[in-house]
N, C-alpha and C positions, 0 to 999 in steps of 0.2 A: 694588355689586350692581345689576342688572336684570333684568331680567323679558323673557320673549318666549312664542310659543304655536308648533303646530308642527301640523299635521294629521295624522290616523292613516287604517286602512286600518280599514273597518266592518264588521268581522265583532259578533256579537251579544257576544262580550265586553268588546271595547272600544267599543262603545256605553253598556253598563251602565257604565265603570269612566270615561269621558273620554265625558259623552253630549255631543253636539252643540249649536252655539247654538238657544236656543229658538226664534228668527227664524228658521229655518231647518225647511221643511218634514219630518216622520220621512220616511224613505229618501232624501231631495234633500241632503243634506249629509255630512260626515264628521266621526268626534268628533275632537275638539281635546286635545293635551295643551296644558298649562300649565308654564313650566319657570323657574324663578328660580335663578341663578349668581352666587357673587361671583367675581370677576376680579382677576388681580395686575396693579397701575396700570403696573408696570416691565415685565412681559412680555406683558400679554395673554393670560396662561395658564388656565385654569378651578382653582377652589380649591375649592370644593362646589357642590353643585346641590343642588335639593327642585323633586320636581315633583307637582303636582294637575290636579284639571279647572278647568273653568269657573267651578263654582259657590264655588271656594275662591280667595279674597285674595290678590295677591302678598304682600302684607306677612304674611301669614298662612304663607305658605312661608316669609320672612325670616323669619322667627321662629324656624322649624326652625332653619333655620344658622347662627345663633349663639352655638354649641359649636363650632363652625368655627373662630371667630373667639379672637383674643387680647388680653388686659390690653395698650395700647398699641397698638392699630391701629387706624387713623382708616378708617371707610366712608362710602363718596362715594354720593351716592345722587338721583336724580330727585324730582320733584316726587308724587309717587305713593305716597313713602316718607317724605315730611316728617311724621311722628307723634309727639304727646306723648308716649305709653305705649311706642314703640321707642326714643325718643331716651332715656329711661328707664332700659329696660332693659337697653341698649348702656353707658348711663354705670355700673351697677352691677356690669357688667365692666370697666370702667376702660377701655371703648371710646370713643370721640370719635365723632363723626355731622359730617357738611359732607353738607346738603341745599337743593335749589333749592324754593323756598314755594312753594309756588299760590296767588299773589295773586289771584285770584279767590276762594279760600274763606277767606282773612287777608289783612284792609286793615293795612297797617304805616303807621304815623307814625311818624317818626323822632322826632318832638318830645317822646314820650309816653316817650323811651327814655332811660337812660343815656350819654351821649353818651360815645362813644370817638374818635371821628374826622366826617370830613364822611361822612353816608350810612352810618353805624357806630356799633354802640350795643347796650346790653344790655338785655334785655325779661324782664319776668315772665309768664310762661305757664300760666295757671290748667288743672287738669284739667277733661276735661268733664263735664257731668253725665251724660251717656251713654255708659254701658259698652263696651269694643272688643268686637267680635262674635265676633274671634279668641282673644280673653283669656277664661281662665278667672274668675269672676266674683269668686272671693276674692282672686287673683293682682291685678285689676283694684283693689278694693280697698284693698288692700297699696298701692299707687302712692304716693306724693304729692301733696300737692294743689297743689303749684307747682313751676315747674323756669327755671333762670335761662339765659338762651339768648342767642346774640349773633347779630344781625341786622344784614348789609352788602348794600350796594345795590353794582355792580361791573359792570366793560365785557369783555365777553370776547370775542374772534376767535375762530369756530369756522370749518376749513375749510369752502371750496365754500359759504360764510355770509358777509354782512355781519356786523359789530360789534353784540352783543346787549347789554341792560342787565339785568341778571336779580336778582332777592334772594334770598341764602342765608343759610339758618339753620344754624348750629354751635357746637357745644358748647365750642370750643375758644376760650375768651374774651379770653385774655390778649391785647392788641394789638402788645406787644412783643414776645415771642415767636412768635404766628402774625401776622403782619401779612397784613393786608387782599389784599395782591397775592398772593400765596402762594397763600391759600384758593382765591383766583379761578383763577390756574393749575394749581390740584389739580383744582378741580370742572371744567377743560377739560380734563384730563385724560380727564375721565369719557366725553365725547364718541368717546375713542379706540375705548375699553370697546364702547361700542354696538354698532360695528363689527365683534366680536367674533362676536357673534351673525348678523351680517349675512354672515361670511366660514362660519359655520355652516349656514347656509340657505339660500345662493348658490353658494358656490364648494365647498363639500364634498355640498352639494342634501340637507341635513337640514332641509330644509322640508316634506317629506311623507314620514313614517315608514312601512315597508311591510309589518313585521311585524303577524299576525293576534291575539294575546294580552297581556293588559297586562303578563305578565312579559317575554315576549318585545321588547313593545317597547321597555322600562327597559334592557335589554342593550343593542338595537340602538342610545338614546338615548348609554347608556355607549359603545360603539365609536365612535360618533361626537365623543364628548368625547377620546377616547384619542388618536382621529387630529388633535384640533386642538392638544390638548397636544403632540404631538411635533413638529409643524407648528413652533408658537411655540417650544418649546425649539431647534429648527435656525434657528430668527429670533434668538434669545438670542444662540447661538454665534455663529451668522454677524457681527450687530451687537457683539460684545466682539470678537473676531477685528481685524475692519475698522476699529473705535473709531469707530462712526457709532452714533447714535441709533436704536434696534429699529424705532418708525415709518417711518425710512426705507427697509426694507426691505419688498416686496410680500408678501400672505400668499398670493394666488394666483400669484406669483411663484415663493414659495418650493415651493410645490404641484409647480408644471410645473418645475422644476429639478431636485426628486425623481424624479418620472418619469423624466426624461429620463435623472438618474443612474442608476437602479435598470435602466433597460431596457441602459445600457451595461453595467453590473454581471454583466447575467444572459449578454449577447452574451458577454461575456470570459467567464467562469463555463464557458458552454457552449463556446466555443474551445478554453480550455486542458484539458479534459474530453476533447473529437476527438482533441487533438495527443497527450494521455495516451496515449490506446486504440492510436492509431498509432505509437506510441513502442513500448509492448507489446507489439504484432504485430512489429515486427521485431523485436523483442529474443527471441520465441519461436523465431523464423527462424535468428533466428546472425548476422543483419546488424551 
């Protein structure tokens, strides 16, 4: 799952319903939606969205879509989404989590850990004493007050990137079974993912929504999901087809290849249509 925002068009409804960054003088800006997606790691597809304003959490849309999700499916997720109380209630679905930490708000010592490997190891995670603001307060309560988590230190190659060293947190402990490299090539994975959103906002230009009403602009939000959906399913096929890997295939590639088919589509379409009508006229004639 990820998270992106998207600008709207400011008529006084979707001001009230997506208002505007506060930073931002009233009438000098545009309301923002907010739009959280999970993603299939193999196609690139969209598999649910939730969307809010500003003033609501991604992780607080994550939350929604987790009726999305299934007993046995692992979510890759950014540093924005590393949370006791998701990683929680992800596991009480029989979910897995592989998350990048924000060593900035958790210092990790490997020393303090279980040791599973070099840079590898298992941690206890005490709850906070501070209620999530998204959670309902006796849901919050209901938690546990500890959750047992495995913490690997790991070198990943992201394109158009130098070699990064990053730490991720996941539930999935076993060392034999997930082994260390795997996790690491799952969570680069997730770099593909991003992209997703970027060929959303770029190449299809769902970076400024133009619809005037906040139902209005949930449709147009949906048509724009639909068109990237079919998008990646024609990436799907084409990649099984060829027996090459779906990344290898461009998504603005695949865009301009549509067009160009559809425009032949309609030339023949309307050719064999002429030659019809022509056909008809003599055949009224006696020719």
């Amino acid at each position: 799952m990820d998270g992106t925002c998207a600008r709207l068009a400011d008529p006084p409804g979707n001001q009230k319903a997506f208002p505007q960054p506060t930073s931002q003088n009233p009438g000098a800006g545009f309301p923002v939606l907010k739009i959280v997606a999970s993603f299939c790691v193999a196609t690139g597809a969209i598999l649910a969205h939730a969307t809010g304003n500003l003033s609501m959490s991604e992780i607080s849309l994550v939350a929604q879509l987790l009726n999305s999700l299934s007993a046995g499916d692992v979510l890759i997720v950014d540093r924005g989404f590393c949370n006791y109380a998701l990683a929680v209630l992800l596991g009480r679905k029989k979910i897995d989590v592989i998350a990048r930490v924000p060593t900035t708000v958790r210092h990790i010592d490997f020393r303090k850990g279980k040791r599973l490997a070099s840079q590898d190891a298992l941690f206890v995670w005490k709850k906070s004493q501070r209620p999530c603001r998204w959670m309902a307060l006796d849901q919050w309560l209901g938690l546990p007050e500890t959750l047992t988590v495995r913490i690997l230190r790991v070198r990943i190659h992201l394109p158009a990137s130098r070699v990064k060293t990053i730490t991720l947190m996941t539930t999935l402990l076993d060392p034999i079974l997930y082994p260390a490299r795997e996790i690491a090539e799952a969570y680069r994975l997730r770099w593909r993912e991003e992209m997703c959103f970027d060929d959303l906002k770029t190449t299809l230009h769902m970076a400024h929504l133009k619809c005037l009403t906040p139902e209005m602009v949930k449709k147009e939000l949906g048509l724009f999901l639909m068109a990237h959906h079919f998008l990646r399913c024609l990436m799907a096929q084409a990649a099984a087809q060829a027996q090459i890997k779906i990344e290898q295939i461009s998504f603005k590639g695949t865009l301009d290849g549509f067009r160009q088919c559809s425009i032949a589509m309609t030339q023949a379409k309307s050719k064999a249509l002429r030659n019809r009508g022509v056909g008809s006229i003599y055949g009224q004639l006696g020719c």
